[in-house]
N, C-alpha and C positions, 0 to 999 in steps of 0.2 A: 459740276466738278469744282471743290474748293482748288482754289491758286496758291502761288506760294506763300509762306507769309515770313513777311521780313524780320529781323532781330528784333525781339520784343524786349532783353533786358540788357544791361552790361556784359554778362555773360555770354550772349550767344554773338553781341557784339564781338569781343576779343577772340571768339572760336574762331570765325568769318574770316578777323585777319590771319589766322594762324591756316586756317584755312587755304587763301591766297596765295599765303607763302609757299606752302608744299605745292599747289599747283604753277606758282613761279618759278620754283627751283627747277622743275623740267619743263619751264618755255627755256630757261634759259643756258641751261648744262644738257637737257637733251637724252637725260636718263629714270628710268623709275622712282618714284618717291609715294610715300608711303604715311598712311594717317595713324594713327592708332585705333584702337576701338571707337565703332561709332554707335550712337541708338541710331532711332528711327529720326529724331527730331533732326539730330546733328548728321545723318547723313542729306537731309532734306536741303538744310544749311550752306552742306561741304558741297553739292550739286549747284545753288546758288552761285558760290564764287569758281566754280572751274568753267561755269557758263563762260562767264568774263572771258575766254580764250579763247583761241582757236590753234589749231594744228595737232590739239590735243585728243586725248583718249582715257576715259577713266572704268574701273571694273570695282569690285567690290565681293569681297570672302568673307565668311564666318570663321575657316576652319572644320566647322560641323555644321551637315548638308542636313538640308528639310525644313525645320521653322525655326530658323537662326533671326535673332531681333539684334546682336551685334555686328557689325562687320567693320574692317578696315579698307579703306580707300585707297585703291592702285592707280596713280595716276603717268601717262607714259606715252611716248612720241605716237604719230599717229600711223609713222611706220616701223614702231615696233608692236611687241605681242609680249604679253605678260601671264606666265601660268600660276599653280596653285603655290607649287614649292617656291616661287619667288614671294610670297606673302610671310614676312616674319611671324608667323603662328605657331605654336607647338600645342598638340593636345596633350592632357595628362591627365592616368586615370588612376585611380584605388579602391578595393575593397572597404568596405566601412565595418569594420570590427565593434559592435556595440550592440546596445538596445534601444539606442535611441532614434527617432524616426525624422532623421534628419532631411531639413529641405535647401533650397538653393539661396534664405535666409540667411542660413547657419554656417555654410562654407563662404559666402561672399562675405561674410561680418567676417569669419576666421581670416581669412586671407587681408581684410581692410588693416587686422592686427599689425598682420608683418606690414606695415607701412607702404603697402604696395596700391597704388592712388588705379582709382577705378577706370581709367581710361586704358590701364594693362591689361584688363581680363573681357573675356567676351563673354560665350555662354555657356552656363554653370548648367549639367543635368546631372538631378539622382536620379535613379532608378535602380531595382532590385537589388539593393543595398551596394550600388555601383555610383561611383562619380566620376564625369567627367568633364574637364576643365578645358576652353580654349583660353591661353593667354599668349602675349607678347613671349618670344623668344629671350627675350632679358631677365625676365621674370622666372622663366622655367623653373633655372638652378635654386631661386630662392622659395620657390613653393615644396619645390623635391625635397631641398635638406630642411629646411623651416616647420613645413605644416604636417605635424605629427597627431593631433588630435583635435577634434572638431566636438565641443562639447564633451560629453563622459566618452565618446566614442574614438577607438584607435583608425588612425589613416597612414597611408606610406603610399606616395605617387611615385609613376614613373611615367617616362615617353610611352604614348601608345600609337603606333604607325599605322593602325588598320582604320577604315571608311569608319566615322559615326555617323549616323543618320539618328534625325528626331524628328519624330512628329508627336507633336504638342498635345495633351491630353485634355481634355474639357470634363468638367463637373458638372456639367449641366447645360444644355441647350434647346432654345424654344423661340419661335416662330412666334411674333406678334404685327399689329398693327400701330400707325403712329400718324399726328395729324400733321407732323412736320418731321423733316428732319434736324430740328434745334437738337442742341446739347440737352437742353432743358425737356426736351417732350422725350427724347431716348431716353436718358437716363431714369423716367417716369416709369417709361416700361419695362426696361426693365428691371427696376427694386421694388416695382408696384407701390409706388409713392405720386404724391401729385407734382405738377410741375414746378408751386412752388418750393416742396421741398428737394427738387433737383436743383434747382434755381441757387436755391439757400449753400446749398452743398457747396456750387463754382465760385459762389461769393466768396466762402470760406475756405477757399482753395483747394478745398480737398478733391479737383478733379483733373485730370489729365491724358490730353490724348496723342499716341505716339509721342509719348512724354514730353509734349510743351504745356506747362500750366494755362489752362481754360478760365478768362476770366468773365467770359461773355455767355448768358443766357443761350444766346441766338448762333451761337458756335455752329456753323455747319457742320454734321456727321454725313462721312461718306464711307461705301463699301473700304471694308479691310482693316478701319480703324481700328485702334488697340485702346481703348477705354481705361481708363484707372481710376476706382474710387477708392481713397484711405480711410481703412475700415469697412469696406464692401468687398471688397475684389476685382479683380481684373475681366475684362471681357475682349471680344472680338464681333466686331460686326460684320455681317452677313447684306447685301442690299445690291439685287439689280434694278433698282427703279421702279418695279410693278408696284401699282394701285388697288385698292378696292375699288369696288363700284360706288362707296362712299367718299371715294377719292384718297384714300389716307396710305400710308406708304405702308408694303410688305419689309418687314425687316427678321431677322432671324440673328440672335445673340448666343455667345458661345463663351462661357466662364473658365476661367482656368482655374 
């Protein structure tokens, strides 16, 4: 089982502290506080510094249930309780009036427009010419009256109070074998490439897992990992540990 792995740039540096502070705020006042949007990397992070504590209590929402990859950090005494409606989230949904086949690209570049900084919004789903949006409560008002058109296509959000559920759709999924669990032998299998040209790929940073840039060959891939290659696609790993009789790992990859 890979371990944590600590701040690898400036960046995840300055989170850390930002981090710290929200879970200091309720050692020391004694009340809820709250993160903004997190990936996968930066909730790994934000888990790190609330460690540091004690007496505390931390939970985590998307907003939208099933395979949500954002969530914000609830951190809160250890004799309180924190529910859903305490999380500043608002969903918001619209019709997409067009022809154009828009994906979760096109409305997060739209929304980047209104100057609205990526740590506001969670996760973006279209479907059946449907969008729905979790963002930050601050933000609401400014996507409602602001985001009227996403490309040649009409939109018009509103609050929507009802349950979203999502689960995650895959393009393709397939069962292979692997003689390691390196970054570099996974990602062989699967693009159907050798391992140096997996290798080549991390060099040139075009790989990332549960979004922290992968700069090592020998990167341990574990069960659940969310894989990113720029200009491949994204996948999901599948892995309980079983072997062939040649010894080599059963893994099973899932694209989106």
């Amino acid at each position: 089982m890979r371990g944590f792995i600590p701040p690898q740039n400036q960046d995840e540096t300055v989170f850390c502290k930002k981090a710290y502070s929200i879970c200091e705020k309720t050692d020391k006042m004694h009340i809820k506080s709250f993160s903004t949007f997190l990936d996968l990397r930066q909730k790994e992070l934000f888990i790190s510094q609330f460690n540091k504590f004690n007496g505390l209590k931390i939970d985590f929402y998307a907003g939208i249930d099933g395979d949500s990859e954002r969530l914000i950090a609830c951190v809160f005494d250890e004799y309180d309780e924190v529910f859903q409606y305490d999380y500043p989230i608002s969903i918001l949904k619209s019709e997409i009036n067009g022809d154009d086949k828009l994906n979760h690209r096109d409305f997060l570049g739209a929304i980047m427009n209104l100057m609205i900084k990526r740590e506001y919004i969670g996760d973006i789903i279209v479907e059946d010419d449907v969008c729905y949006i979790a963002c930050h409560n601050q933000m609401a008002p400014i996507i409602i009256s602001e985001l009227k058109k996403v490309r040649h296509s009409f939109v018009d959000f509103e609050y929507y109070y009802d349950p979203v559920i999502y689960s995650r759709k895959y393009t393709r999924h397939k069962s292979v074998t692997v003689a390691s669990m390196r970054a570099d032998a996974v990602i062989s299998a699967m693009l159907n490439c050798s391992r140096n040209e997996g290798s080549t790929m991390i060099k040139q940073g075009l790989v990332t897992v549960n979004h922290l840039d992968v700069k090592r060959a020998d990167f341990e891939i574990v069960d659940k990992d969310i894989i990113s290659i720029r200009g491949k696609g994204k996948y999901m790993i599948s892995f309980d540990g079983a072997k062939s009789r040649k010894d080599r790992f059963f893994i099973t990859y899932f694209k989106y």
